[in-house]
C-alpha positions in Angstrom: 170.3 93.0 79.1 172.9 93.7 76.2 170.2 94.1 73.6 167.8 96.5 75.9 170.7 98.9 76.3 170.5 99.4 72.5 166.7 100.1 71.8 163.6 101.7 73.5 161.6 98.7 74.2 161.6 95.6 75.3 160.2 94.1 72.2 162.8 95.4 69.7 165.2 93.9 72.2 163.2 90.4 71.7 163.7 91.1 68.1 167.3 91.9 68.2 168.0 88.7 70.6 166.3 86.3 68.4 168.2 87.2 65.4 171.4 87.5 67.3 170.7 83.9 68.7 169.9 82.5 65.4 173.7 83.9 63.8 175.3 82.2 66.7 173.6 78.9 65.8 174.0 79.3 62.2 178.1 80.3 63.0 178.7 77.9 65.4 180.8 76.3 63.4 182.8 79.3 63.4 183.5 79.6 66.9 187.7 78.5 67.6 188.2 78.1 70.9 190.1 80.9 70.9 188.6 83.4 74.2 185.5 83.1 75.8 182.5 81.9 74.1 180.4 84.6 75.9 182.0 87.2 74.7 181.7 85.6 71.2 178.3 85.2 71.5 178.1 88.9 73.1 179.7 90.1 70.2 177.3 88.4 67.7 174.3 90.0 70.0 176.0 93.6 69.7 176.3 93.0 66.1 172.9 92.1 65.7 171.9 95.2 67.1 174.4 97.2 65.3 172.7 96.0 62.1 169.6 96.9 63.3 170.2 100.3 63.7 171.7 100.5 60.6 169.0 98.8 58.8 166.6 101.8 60.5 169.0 104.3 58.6 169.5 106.2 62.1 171.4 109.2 61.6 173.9 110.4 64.2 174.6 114.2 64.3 177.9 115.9 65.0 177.0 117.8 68.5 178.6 121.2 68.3 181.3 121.8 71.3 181.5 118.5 72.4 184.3 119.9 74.9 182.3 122.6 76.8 179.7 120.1 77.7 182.5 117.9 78.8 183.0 120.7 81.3 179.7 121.0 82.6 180.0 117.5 83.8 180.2 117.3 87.6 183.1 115.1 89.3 180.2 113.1 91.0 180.3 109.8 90.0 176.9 108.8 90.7 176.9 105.9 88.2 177.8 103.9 91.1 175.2 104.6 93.4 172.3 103.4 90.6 171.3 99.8 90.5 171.4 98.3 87.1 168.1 98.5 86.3 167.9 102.0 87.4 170.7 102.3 84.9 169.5 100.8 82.1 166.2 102.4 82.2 168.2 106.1 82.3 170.0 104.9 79.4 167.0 104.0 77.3 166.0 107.5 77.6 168.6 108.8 75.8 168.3 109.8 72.5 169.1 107.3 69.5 172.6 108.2 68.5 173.8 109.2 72.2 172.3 105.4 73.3 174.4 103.7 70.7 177.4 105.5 71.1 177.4 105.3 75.3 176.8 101.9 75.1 179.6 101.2 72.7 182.2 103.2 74.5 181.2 102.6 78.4 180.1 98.5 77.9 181.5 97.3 75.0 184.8 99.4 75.1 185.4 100.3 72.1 187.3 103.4 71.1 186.0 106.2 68.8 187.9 105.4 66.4 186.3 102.3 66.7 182.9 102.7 66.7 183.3 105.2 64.0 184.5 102.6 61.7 181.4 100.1 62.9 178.5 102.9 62.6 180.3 104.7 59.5 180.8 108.0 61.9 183.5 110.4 62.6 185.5 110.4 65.4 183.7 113.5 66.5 180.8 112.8 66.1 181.1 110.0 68.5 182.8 112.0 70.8 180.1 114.3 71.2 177.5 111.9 70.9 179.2 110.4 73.7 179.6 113.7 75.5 176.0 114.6 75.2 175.0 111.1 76.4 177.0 112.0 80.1 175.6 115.2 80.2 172.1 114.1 80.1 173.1 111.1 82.2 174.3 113.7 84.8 171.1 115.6 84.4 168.3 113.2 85.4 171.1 111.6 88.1 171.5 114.6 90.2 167.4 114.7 91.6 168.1 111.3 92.1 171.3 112.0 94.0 169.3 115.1 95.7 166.4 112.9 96.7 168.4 110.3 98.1 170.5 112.5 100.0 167.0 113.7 101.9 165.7 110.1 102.4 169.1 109.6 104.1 168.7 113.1 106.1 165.5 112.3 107.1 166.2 108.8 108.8 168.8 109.7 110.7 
């Protein structure tokens, strides 16, 4: 699931596992004790699809008025209503540099400072990125939220 919520097919995400699986056996070694081993391993598996990225030479662009598009976001938080898979397959729509950047702040919880440090960005542009991500987000969620609200109509 981590690795298809950082490319566009499920074969890249194959890719990216393998390696990612074959640094955790070669680091084993490396692991202390110290925390969870899944969330060492997760970290290995983001890693590996960090480099990834990186190795494609993806370019992220600063989006221009990253706050106004904050304000066009609706309060509605229909995030919640989705089921994961519905989620993941919005999220593999996005473009490149808003995927990456999404998944970094919203799953993995990194700040922007952060992730501009691990994808060689500004602050910025990862808060636009991350910006424009929601906004499309909110886009293809609300006919979903309309459509379900007439199903729900409907059966009553």
């Amino acid at each position: 699931m981590v690795c298809l919520r950082y490319t566009k097919s499920k074969a890249d995400a194959e890719d990216i596992l393998q390696e990612g699986f074959i640094r955790i056996f070669k680091n084993l070694h490396q692991y202390n004790f110290k925390g969870s081993f899944e969330g060492w391993m997760k970290m290995i598996i983001v890693n590996s699809a960090l480099e990834s990225i990186r190795k494609k030479k993806m370019d992220f662009v600063d989006i221009q008025q990253a706050e106004s598009v904050n304000q066009h976001i609706s309060n509605y938080n229909a995030i919640n209503n989705l089921a994961i898979k519905e989620l993941l397959l919005l999220i593999q729509t996005l473009p490149n540099g808003c995927q990456i950047i999404f998944n970094l702040y919203v799953f993995e919880e990194l700040t922007h400072k952060e992730i501009s440090i691990k994808l060689n960005i500004s602050e910025s542009t990862s808060k636009s990125q991350l910006a424009r991500a929601r906004q499309l987000l909110q886009e293809k969620i609300e006919p979903q939220k309309v459509n379900n609200k007439k199903v729900f109509e409907t059966n009553e």
